[in-house]
TIVEX-725815 format. One record per residue: residue number from 0; residue in three letters; z, x, y of N, C-alpha, C in turn. Coordinates in steps of 0.2 Angstrom, whole numbers, plus 5000, padded with zeros to 4 digits. Example, Ala and Ser with C-alpha at 12.3 -4.5 7.8 and 13.67 -1.06 7.14 Angstrom:
<num=0 residuo=Ala n_Z=5039 n_X=5066 n_Y=4972 ca_Z=5039 ca_X=5062 ca_Y=4978 c_Z=5039 c_X=5066 c_Y=4984>
<num=1 residuo=Ser n_Z=5035 n_X=5064 n_Y=4989 ca_Z=5036 ca_X=5068 ca_Y=4995 c_Z=5039 c_X=5064 c_Y=5000>
//
This chain:
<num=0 residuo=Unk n_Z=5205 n_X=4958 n_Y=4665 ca_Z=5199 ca_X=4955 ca_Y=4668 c_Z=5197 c_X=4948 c_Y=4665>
<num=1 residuo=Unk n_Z=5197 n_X=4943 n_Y=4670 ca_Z=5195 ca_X=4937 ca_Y=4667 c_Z=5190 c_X=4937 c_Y=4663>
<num=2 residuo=Unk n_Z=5188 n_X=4932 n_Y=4656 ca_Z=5184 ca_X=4931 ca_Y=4651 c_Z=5177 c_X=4929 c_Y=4657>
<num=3 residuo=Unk n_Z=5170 n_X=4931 n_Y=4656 ca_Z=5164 ca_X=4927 ca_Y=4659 c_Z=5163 c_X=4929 c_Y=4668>
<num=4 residuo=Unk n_Z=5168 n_X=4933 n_Y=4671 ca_Z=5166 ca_X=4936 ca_Y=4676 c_Z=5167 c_X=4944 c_Y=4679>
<num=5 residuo=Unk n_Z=5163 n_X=4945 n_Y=4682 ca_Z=5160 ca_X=4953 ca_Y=4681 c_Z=5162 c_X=4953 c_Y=4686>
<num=6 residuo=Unk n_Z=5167 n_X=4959 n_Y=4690 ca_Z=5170 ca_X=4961 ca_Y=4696 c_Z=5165 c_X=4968 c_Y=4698>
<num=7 residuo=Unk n_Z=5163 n_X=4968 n_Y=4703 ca_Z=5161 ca_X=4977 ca_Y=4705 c_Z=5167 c_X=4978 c_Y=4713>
<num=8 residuo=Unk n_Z=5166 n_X=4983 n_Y=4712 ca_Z=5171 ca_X=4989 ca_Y=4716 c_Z=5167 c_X=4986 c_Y=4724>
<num=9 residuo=Unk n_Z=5172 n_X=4985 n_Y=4726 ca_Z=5168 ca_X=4984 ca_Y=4734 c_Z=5167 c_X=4976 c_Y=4737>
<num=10 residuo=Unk n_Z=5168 n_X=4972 n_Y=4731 ca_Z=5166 ca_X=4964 ca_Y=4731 c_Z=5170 c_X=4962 c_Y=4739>
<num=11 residuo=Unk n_Z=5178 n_X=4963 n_Y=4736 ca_Z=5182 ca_X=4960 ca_Y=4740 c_Z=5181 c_X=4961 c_Y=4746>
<num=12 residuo=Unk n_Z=5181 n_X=4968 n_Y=4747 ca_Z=5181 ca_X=4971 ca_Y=4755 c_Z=5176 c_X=4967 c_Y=4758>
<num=13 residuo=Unk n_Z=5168 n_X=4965 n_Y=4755 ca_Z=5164 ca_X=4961 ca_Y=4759 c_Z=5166 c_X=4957 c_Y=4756>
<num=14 residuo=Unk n_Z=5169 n_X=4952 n_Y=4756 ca_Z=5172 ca_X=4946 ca_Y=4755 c_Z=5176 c_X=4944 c_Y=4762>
<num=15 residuo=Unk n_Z=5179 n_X=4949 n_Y=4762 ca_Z=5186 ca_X=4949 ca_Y=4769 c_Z=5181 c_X=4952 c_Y=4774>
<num=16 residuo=Unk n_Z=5177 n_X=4954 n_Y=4773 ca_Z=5173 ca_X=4955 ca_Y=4781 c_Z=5170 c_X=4949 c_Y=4782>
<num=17 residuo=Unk n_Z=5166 n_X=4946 n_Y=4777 ca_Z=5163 ca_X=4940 ca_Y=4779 c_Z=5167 c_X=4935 c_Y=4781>
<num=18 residuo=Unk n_Z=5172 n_X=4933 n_Y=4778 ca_Z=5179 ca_X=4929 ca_Y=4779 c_Z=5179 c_X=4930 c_Y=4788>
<num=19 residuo=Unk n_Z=5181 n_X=4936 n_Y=4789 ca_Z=5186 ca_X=4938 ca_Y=4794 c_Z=5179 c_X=4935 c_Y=4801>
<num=20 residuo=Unk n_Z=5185 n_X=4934 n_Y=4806 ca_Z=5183 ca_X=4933 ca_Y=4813 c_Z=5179 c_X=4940 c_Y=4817>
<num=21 residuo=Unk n_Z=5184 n_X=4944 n_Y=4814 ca_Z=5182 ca_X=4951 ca_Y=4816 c_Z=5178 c_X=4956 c_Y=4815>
<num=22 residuo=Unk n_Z=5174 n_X=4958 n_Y=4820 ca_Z=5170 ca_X=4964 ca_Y=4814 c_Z=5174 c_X=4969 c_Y=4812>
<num=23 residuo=Unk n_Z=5172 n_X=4973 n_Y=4810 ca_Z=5175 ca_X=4980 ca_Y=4804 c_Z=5168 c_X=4983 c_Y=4803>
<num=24 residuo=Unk n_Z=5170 n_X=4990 n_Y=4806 ca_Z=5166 ca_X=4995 ca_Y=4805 c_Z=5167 c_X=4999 c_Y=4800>
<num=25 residuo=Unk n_Z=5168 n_X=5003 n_Y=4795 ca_Z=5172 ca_X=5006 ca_Y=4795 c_Z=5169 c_X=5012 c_Y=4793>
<num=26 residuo=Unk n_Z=5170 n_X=5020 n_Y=4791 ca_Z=5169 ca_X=5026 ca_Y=4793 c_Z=5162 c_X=5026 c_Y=4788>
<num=27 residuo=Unk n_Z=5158 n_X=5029 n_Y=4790 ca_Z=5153 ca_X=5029 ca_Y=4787 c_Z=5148 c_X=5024 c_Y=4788>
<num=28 residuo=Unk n_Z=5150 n_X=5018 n_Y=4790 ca_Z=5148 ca_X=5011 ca_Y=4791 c_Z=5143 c_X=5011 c_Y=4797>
<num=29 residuo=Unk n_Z=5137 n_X=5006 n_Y=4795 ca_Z=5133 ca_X=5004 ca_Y=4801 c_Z=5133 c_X=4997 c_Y=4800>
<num=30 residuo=Unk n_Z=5133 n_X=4994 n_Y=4807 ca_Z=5131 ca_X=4987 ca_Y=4808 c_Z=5127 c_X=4984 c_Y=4813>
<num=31 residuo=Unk n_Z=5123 n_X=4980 n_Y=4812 ca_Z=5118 ca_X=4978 ca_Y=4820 c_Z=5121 c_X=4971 c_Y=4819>
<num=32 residuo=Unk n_Z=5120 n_X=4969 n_Y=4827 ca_Z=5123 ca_X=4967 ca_Y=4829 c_Z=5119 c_X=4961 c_Y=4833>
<num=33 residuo=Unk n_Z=5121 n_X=4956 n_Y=4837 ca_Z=5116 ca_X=4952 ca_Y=4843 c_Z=5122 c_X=4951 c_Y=4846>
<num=34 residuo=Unk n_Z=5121 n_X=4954 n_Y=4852 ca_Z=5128 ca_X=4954 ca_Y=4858 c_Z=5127 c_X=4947 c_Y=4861>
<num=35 residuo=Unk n_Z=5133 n_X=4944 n_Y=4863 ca_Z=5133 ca_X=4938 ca_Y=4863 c_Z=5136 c_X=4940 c_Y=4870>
<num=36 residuo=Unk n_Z=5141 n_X=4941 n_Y=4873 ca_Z=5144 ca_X=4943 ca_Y=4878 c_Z=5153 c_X=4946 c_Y=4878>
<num=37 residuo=Unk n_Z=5157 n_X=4945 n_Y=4881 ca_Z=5163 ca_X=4949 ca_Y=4882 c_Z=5170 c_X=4944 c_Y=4887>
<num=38 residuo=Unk n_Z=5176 n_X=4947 n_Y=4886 ca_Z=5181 ca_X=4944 ca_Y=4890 c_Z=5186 c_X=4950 c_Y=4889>
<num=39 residuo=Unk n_Z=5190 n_X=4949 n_Y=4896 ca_Z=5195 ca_X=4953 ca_Y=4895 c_Z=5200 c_X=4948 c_Y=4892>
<num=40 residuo=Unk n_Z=5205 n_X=4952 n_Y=4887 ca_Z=5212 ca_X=4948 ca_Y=4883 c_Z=5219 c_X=4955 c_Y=4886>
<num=41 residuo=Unk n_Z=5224 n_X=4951 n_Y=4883 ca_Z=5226 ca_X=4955 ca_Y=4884 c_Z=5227 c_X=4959 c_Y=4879>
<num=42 residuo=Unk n_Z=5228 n_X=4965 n_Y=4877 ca_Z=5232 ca_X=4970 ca_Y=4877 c_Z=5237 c_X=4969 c_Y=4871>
<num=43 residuo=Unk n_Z=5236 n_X=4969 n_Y=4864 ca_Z=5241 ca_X=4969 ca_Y=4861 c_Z=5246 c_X=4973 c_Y=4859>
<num=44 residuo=Unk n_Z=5245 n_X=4980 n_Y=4863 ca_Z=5249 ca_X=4986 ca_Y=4861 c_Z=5253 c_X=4984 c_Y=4868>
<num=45 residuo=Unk n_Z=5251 n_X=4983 n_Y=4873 ca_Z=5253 ca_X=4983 ca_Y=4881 c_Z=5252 c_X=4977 c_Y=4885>
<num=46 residuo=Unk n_Z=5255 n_X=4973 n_Y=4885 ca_Z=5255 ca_X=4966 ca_Y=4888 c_Z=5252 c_X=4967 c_Y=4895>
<num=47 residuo=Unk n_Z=5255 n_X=4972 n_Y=4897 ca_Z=5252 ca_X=4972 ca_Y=4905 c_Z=5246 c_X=4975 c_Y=4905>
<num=48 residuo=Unk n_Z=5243 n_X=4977 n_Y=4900 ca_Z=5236 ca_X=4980 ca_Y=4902 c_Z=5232 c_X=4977 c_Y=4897>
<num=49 residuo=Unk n_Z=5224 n_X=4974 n_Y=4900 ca_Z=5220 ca_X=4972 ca_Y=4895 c_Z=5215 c_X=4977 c_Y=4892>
<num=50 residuo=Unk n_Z=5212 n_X=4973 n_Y=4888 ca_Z=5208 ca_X=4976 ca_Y=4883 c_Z=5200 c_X=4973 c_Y=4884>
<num=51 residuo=Unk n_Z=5195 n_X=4975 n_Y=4881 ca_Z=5190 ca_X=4970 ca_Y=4883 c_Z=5188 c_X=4969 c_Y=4874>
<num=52 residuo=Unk n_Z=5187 n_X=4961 n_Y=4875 ca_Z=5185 ca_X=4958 ca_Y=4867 c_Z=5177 c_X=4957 c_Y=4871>
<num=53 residuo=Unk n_Z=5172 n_X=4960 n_Y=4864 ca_Z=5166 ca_X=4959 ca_Y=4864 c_Z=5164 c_X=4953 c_Y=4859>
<num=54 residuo=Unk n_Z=5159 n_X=4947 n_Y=4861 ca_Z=5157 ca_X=4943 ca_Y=4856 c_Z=5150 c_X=4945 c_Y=4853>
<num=55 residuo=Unk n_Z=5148 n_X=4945 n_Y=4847 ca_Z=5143 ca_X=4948 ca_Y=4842 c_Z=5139 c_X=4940 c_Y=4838>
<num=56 residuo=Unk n_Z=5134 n_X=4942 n_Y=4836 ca_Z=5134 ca_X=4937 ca_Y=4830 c_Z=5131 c_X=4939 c_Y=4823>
<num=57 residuo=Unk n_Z=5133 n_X=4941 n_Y=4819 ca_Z=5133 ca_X=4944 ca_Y=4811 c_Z=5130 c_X=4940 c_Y=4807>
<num=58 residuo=Unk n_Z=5127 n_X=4939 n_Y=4806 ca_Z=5123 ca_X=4933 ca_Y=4798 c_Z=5126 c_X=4927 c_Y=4800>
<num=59 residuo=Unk n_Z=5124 n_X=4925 n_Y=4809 ca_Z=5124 ca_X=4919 ca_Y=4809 c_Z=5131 c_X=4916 c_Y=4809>
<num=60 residuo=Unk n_Z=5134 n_X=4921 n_Y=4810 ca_Z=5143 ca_X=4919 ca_Y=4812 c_Z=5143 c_X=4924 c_Y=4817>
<num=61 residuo=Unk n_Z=5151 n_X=4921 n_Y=4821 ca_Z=5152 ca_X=4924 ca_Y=4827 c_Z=5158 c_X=4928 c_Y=4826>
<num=62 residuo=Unk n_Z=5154 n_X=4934 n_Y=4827 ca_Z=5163 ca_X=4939 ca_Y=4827 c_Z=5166 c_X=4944 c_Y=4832>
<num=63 residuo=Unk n_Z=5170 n_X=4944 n_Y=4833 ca_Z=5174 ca_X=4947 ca_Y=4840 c_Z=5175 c_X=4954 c_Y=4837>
<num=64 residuo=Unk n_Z=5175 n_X=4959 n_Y=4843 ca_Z=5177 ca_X=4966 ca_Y=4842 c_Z=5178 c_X=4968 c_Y=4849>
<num=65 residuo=Unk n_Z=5186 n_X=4970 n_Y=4847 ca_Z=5190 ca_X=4973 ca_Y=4852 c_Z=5191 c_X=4979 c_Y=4854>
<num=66 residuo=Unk n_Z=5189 n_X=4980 n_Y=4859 ca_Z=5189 ca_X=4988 ca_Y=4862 c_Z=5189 c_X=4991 c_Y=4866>
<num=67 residuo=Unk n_Z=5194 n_X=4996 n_Y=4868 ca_Z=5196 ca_X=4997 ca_Y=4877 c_Z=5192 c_X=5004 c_Y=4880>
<num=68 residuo=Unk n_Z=5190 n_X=5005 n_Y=4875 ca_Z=5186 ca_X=5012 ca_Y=4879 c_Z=5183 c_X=5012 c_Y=4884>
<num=69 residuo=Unk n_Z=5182 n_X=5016 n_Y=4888 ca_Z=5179 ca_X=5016 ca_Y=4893 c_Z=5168 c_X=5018 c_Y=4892>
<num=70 residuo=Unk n_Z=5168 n_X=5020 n_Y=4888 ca_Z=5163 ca_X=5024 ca_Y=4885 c_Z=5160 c_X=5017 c_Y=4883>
<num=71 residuo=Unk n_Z=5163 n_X=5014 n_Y=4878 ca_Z=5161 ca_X=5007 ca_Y=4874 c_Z=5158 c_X=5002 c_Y=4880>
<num=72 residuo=Unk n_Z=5161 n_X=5001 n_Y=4886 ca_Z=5159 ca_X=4995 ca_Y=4887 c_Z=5155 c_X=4998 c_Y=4896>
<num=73 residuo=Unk n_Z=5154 n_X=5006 n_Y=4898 ca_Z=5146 ca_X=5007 ca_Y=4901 c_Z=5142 c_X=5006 c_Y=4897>
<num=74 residuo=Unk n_Z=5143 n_X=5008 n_Y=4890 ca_Z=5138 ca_X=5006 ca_Y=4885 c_Z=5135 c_X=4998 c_Y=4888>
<num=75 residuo=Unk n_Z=5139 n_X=4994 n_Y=4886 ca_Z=5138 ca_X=4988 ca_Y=4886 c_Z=5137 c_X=4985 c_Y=4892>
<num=76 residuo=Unk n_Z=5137 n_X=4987 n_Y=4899 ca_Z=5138 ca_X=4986 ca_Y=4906 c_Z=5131 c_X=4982 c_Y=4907>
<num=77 residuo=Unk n_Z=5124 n_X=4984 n_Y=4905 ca_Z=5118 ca_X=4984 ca_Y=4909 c_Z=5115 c_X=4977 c_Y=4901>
<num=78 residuo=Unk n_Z=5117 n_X=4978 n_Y=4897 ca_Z=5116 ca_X=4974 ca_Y=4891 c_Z=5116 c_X=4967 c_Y=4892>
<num=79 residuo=Unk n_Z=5111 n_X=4962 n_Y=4889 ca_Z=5110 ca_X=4956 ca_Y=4892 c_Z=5112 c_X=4951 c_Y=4881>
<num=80 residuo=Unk n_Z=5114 n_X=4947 n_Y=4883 ca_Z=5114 ca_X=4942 ca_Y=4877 c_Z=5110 c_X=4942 c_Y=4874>
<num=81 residuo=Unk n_Z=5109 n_X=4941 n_Y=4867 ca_Z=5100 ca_X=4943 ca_Y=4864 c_Z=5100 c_X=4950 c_Y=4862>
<num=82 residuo=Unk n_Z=5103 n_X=4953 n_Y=4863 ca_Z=5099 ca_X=4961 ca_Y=4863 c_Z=5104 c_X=4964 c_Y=4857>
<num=83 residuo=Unk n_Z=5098 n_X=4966 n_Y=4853 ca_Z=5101 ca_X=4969 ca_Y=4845 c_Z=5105 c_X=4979 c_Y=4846>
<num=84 residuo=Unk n_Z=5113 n_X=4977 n_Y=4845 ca_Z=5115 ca_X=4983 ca_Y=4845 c_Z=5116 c_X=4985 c_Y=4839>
<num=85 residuo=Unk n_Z=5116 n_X=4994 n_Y=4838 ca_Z=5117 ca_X=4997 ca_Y=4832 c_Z=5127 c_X=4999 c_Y=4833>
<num=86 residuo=Unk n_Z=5131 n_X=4996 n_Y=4827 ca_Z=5137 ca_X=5001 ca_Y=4830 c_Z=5139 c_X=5005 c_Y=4822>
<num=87 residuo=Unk n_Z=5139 n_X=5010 n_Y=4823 ca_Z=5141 ca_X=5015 ca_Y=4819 c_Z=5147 c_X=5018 c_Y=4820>
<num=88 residuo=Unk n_Z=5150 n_X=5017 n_Y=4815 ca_Z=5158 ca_X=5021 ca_Y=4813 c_Z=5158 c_X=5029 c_Y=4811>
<num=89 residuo=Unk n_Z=5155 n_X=5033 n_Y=4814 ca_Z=5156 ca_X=5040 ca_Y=4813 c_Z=5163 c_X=5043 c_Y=4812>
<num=90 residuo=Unk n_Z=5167 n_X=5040 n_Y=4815 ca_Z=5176 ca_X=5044 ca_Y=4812 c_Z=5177 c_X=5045 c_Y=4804>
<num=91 residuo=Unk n_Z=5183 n_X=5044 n_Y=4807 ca_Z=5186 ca_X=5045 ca_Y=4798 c_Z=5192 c_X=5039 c_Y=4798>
<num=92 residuo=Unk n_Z=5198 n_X=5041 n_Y=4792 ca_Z=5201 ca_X=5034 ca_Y=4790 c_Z=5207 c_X=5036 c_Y=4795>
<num=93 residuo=Unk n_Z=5207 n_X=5039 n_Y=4799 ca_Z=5212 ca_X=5040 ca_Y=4806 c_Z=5210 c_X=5038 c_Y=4812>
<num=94 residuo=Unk n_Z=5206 n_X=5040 n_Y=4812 ca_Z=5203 ca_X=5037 ca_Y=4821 c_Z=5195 c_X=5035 c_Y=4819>
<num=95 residuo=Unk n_Z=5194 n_X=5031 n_Y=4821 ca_Z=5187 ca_X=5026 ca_Y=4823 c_Z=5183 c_X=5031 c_Y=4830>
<num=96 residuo=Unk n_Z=5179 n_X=5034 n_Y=4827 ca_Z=5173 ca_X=5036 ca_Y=4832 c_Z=5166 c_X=5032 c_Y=4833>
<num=97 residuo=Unk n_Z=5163 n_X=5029 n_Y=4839 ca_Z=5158 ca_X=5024 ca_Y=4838 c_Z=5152 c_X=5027 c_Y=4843>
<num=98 residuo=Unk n_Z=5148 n_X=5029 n_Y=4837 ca_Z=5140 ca_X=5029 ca_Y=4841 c_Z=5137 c_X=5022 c_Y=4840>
<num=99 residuo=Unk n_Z=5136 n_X=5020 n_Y=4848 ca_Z=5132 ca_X=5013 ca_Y=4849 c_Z=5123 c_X=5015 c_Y=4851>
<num=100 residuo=Unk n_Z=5120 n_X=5009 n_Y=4848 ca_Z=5112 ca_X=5012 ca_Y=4851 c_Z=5108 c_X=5005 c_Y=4852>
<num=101 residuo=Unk n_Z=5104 n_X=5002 n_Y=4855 ca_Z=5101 ca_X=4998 ca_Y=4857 c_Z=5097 c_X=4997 c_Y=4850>
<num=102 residuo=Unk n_Z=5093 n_X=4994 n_Y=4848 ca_Z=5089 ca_X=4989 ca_Y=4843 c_Z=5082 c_X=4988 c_Y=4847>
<num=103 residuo=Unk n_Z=5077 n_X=4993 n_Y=4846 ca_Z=5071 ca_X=4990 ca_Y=4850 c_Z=5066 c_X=4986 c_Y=4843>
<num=104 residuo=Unk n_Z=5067 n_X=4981 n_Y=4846 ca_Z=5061 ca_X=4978 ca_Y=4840 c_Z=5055 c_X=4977 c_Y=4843>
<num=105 residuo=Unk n_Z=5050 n_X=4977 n_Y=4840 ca_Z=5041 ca_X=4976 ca_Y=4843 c_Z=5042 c_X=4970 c_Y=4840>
<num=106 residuo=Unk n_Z=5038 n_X=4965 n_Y=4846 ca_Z=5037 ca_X=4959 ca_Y=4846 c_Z=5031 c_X=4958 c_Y=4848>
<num=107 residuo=Unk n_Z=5028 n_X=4953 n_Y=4844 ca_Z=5020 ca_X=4950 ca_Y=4844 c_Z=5019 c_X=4948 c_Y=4852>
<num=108 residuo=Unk n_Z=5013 n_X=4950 n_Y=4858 ca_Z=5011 ca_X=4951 ca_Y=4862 c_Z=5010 c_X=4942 c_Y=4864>
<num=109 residuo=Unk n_Z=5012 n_X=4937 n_Y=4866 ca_Z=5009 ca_X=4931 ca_Y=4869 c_Z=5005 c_X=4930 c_Y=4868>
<num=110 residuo=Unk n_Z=5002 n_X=4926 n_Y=4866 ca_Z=4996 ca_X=4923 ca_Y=4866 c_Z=4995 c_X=4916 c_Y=4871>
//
């Protein structure tokens, strides 16, 4: 260990999340979100078939999450830009299982 710097367990990994373009849930993990909107890409496992990439925005950075499920994106079908999602990684370290929930915030009434 270097002299004068104090390392904790876990630094790097958010290091490389914040770093990364990408979100990263990972098992256990919750993240909220502000949907930003979506595009289909292609398909990195299957050229001929797409996938859909969701845009988010994270502390003010902008991060892409790709995902073909069918579940995932009637989730997101009626959802408008602005709108704060919850995305939870409930699997484990083999498979990614995602319970998504809207964000309702109370907001101060117009005056």
């Amino acid at each position: 260990m270097r002299r004068g710097v104090k390392l904790q367990m876990g630094k790097l990994s958010e290091i490389a999340k914040r770093l990364s373009n990408y979100l990263k849930v990972l098992p256990g993990e919750e993240a909220q979100v502000v949907y930003v909107g979506f595009k289909e890409i292609p398909n990195k496992f299957d050229p001929e078939k797409t996938t859909v990439q969701y845009t988010f925005m994270v502390d003010d950075n902008k991060k892409y999450w790709e995902n073909g499920a069918s579940k995932v994106a009637i989730f997101f079908d009626d959802k408008q830009e602005g709108d704060i999602i919850s995305i939870k990684n409930v699997g484990d370290e083999k498979k990614a299982k995602y319970e998504l929930a809207p964000v309702i915030t109370q907001e101060k009434p117009k005056k």
